[in-house]
Backbone as CSV, one residue per row, in Angstrom:
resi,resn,N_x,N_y,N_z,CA_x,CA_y,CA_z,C_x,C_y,C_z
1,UNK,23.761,97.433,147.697,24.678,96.984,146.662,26.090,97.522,146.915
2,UNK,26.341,99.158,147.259,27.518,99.375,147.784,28.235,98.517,148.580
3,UNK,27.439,98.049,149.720,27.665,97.544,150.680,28.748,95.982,150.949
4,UNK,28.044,95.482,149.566,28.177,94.127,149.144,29.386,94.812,148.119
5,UNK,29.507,95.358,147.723,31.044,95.796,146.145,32.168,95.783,147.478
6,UNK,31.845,96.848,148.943,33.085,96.610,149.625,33.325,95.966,150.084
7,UNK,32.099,94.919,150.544,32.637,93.533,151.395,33.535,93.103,150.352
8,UNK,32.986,92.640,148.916,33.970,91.987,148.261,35.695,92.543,147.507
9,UNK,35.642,93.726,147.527,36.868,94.508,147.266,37.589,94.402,148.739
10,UNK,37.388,94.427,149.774,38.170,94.331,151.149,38.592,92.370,150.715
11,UNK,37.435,91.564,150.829,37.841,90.136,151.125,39.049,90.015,150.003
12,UNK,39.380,90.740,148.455,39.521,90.611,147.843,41.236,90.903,147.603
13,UNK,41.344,92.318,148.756,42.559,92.417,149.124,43.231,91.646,150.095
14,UNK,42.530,90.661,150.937,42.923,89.769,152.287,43.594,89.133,151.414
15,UNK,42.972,88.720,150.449,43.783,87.519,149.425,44.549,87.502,148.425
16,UNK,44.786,89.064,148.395,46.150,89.713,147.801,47.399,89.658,148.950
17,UNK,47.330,90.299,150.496,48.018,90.404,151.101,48.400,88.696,151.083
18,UNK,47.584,87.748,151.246,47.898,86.604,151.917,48.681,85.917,150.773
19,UNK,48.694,85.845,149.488,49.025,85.216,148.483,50.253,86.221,148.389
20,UNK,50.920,86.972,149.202,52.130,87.341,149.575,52.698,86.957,150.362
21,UNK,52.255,85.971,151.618,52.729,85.713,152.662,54.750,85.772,152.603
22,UNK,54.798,86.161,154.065,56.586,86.099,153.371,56.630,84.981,154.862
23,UNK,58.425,84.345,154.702,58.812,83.692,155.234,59.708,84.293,156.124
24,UNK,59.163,84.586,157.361,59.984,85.120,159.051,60.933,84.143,159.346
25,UNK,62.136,84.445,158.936,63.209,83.479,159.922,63.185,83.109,161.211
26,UNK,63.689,82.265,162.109,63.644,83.082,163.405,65.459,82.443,163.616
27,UNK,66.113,81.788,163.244,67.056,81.214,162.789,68.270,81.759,162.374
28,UNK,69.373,81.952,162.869,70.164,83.014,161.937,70.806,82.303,161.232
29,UNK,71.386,81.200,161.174,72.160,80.129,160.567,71.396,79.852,159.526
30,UNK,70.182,79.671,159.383,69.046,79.193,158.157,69.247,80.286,157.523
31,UNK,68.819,81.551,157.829,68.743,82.585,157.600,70.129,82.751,156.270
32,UNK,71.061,82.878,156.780,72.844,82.931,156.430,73.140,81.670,155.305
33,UNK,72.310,81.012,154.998,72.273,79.576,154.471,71.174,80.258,152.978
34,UNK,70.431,80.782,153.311,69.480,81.167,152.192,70.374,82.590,151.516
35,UNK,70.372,82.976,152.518,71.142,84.465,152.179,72.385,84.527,151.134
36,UNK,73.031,82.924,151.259,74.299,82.193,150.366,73.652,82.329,149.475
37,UNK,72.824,81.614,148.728,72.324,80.959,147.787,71.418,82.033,146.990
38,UNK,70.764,82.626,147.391,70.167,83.692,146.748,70.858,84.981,146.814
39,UNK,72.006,85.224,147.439,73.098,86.557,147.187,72.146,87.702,147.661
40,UNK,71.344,87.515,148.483,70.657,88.459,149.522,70.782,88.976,150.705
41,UNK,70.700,90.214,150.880,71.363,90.267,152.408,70.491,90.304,153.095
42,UNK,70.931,89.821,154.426,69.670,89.485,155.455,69.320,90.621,156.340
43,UNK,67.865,90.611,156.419,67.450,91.747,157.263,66.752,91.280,158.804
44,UNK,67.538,91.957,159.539,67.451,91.788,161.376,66.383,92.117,161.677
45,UNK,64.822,92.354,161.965,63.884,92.368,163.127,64.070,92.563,163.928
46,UNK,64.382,93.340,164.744,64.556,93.220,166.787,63.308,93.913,167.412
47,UNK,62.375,93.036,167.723,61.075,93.206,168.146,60.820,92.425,169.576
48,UNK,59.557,93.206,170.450,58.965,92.617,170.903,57.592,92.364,170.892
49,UNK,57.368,91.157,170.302,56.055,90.914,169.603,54.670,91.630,170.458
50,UNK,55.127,90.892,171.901,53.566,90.650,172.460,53.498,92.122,173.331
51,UNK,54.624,93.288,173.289,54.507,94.031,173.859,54.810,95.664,173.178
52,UNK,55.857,95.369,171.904,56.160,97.011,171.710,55.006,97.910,170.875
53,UNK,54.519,98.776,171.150,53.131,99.191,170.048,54.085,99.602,168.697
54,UNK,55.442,99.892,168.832,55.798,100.799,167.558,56.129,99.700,166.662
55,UNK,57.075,98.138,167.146,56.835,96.902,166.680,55.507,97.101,165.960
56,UNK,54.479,96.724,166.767,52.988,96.202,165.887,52.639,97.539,164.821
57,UNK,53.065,98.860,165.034,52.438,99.437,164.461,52.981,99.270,163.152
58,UNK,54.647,99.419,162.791,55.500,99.188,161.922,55.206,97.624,160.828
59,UNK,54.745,96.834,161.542,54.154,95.630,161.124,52.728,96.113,160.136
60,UNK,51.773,96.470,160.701,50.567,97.070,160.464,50.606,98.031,159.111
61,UNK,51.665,98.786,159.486,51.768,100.012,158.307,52.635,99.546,157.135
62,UNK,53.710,98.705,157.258,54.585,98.546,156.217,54.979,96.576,156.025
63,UNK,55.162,95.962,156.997,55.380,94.783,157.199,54.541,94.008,156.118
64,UNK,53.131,94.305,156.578,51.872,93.703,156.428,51.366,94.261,155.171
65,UNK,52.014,94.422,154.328,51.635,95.796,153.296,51.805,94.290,151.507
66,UNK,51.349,94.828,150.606,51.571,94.115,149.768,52.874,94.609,148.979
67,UNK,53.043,95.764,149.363,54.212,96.180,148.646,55.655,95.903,149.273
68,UNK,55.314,95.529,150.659,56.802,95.476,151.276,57.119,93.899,151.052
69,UNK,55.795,92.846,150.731,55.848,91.533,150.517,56.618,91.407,149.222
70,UNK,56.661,92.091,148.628,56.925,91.979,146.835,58.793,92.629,147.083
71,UNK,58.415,93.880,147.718,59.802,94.333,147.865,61.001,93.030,148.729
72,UNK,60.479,93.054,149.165,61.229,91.313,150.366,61.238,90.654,149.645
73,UNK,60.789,89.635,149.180,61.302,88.754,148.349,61.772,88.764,147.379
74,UNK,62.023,89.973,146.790,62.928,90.629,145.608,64.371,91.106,146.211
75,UNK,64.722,91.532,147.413,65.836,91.779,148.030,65.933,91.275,148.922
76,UNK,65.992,90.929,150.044,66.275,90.846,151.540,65.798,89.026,152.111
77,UNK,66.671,88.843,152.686,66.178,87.528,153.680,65.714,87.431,155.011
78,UNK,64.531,87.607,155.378,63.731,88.288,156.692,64.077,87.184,158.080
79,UNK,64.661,88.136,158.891,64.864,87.336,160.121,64.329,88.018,161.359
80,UNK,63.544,87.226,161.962,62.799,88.220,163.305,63.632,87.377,164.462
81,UNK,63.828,88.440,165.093,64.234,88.731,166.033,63.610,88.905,167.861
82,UNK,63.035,88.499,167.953,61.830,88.439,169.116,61.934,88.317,170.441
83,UNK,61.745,89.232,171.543,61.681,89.607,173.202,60.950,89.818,174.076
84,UNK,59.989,88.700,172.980,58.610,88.643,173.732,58.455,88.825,175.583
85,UNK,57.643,89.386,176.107,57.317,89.164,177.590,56.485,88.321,177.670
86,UNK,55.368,87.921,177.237,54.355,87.019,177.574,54.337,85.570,177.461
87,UNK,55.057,85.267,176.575,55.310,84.084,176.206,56.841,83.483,176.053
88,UNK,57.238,82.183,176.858,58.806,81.629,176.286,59.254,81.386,175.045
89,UNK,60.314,82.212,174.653,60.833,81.434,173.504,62.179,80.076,174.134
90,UNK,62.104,79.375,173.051,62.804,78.307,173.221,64.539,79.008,173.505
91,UNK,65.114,77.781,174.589,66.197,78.496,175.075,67.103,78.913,173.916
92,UNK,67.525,78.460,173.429,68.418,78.702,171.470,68.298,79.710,171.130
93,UNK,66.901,80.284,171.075,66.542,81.103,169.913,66.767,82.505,171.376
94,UNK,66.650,82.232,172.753,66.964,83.211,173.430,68.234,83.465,173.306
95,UNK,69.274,82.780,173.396,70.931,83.097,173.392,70.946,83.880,172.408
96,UNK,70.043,83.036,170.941,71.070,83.765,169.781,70.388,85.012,169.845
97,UNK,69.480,85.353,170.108,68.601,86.882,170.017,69.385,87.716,171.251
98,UNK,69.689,87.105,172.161,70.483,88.318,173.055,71.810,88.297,172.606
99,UNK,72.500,87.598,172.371,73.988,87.609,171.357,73.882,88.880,170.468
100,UNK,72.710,88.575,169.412,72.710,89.190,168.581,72.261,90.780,169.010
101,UNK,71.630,91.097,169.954,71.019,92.370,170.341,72.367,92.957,170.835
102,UNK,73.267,92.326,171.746,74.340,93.060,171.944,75.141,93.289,171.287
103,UNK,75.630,92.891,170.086,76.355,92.798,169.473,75.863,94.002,168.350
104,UNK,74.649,94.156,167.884,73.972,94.895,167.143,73.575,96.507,168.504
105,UNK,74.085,96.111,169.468,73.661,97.365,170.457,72.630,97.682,170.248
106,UNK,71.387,96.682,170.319,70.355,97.197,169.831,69.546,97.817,171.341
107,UNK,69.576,99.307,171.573,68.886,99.259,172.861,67.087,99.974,173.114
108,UNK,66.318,99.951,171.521,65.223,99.891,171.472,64.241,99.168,170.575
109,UNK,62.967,99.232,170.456,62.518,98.283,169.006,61.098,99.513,168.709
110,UNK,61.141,99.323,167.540,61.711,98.126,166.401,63.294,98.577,166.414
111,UNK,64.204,97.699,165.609,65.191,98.102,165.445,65.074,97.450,163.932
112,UNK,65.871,97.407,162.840,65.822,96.784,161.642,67.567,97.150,161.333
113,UNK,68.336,95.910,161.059,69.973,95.944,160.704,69.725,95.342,159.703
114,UNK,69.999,95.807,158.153,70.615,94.819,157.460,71.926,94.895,156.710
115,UNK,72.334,93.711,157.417,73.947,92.886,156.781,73.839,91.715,156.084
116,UNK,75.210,91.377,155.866,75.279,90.617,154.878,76.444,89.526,155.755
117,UNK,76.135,88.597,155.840,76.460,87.211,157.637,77.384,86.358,156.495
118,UNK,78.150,86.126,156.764,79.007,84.095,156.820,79.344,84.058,157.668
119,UNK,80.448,82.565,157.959,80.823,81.775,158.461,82.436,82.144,158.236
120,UNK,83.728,82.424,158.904,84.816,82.607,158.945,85.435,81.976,159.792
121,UNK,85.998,80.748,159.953,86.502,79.917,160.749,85.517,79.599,161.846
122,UNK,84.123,79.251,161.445,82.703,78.702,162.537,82.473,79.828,162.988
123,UNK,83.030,80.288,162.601,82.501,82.441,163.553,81.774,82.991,162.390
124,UNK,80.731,83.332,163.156,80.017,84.492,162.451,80.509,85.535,162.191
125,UNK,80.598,86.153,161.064,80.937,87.531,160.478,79.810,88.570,159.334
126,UNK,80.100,89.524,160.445,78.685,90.464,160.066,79.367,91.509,159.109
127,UNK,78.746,92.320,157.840,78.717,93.119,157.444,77.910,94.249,157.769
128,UNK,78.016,95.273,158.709,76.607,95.975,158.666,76.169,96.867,157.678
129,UNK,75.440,96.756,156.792,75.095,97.685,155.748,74.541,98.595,156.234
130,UNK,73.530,98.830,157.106,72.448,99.862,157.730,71.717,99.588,158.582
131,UNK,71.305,100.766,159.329,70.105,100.059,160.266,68.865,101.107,160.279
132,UNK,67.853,101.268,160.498,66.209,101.893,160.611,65.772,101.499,161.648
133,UNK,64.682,102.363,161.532,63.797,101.169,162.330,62.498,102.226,161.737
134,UNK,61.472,102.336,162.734,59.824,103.045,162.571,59.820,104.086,161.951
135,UNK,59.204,104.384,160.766,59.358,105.121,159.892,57.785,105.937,159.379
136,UNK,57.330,106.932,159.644,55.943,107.118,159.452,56.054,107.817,157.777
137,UNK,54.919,107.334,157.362,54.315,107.104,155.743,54.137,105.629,155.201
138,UNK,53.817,105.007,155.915,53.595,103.818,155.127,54.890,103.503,154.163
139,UNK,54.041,102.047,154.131,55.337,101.494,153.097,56.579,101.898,151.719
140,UNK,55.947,103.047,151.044,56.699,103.871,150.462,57.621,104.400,151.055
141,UNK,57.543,105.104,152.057,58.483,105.954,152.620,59.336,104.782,153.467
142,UNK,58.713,104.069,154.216,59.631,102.686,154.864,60.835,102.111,153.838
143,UNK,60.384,101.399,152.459,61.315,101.239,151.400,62.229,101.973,150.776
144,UNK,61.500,103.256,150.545,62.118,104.250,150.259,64.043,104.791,151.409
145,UNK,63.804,104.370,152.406,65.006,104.378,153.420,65.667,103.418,153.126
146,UNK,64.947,101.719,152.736,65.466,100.788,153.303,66.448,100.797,151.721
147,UNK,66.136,100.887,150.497,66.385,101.162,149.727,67.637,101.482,149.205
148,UNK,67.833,102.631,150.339,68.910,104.241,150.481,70.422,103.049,150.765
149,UNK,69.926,102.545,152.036,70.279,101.585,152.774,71.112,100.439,151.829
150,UNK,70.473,100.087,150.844,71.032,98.723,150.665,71.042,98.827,148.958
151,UNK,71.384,100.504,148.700,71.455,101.050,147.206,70.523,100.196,146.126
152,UNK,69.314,99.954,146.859,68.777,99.588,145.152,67.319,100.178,145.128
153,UNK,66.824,99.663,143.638,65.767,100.839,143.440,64.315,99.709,143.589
């Protein structure tokens, strides 16, 4: 009977996490377009999916969390950022991710920037509010920075 209470308390949280699902940009222009409209500032990803462990672990511990799902869509407009090795990304989404890595000097991952982006004569213009990245304590302590970061509670 134990046995059967945790199968169903585990299946029970899958469908808590999932009925959080959040929406990964990969887009910065979309991204900068939502970010208008909802007066949110957008948060940078600079990952490599198929290869960094501190990427997956950061995902695992806080990403993937129900609390960071609730916290995100209450503040921030999520944009990943991706340098995959194993797999091509489409040529576009390579320019704008190395544009953006240099420009953000990003020279490890995870990296996490969030600013606040428009448009100033077709030019992009960045605000940088802060940047993080891998943070050990789970999602509390992850928010708890990002928080610091972007002054809210």
């Amino acid at each position: 009977m134990k046995k059967i209470l945790l199968f169903v308390f585990i299946l029970a949280g899958s469908f808590v996490v999932k009925g959080q699902e959040l929406t990964w940009n990969t887009n910065l222009d979309k991204a900068m377009e939502i970010s208008k409209s909802t007066n949110k500032p957008i948060m940078l990803f600079f990952t490599g999916s198929d290869w960094c462990g501190w990427c997956k672990r950061l995902q695992n511990e806080v990403f993937f969390k129900p609390e960071f799902a609730a916290w995100a869509k209450s503040h921030v407009v999520l944009v990943e950022l991706d340098f995959p090795r194993n797999h091509p990304l489409a040529q576009d989404l390579q320019v704008q991710n190395s544009q953006l890595q240099q420009f953000f000097e990003v020279q490890g991952y995870p990296t996490i920037w969030f600013v606040n982006a428009s448009k100033v004569e077709g030019k992009t213009s960045f605000e940088k509010l802060g940047n993080t990245g891998y943070v050990a304590g789970g999602p509390t302590a992850w928010l708890d920075g990002a928080n610091r970061i972007l002054n809210t509670k």
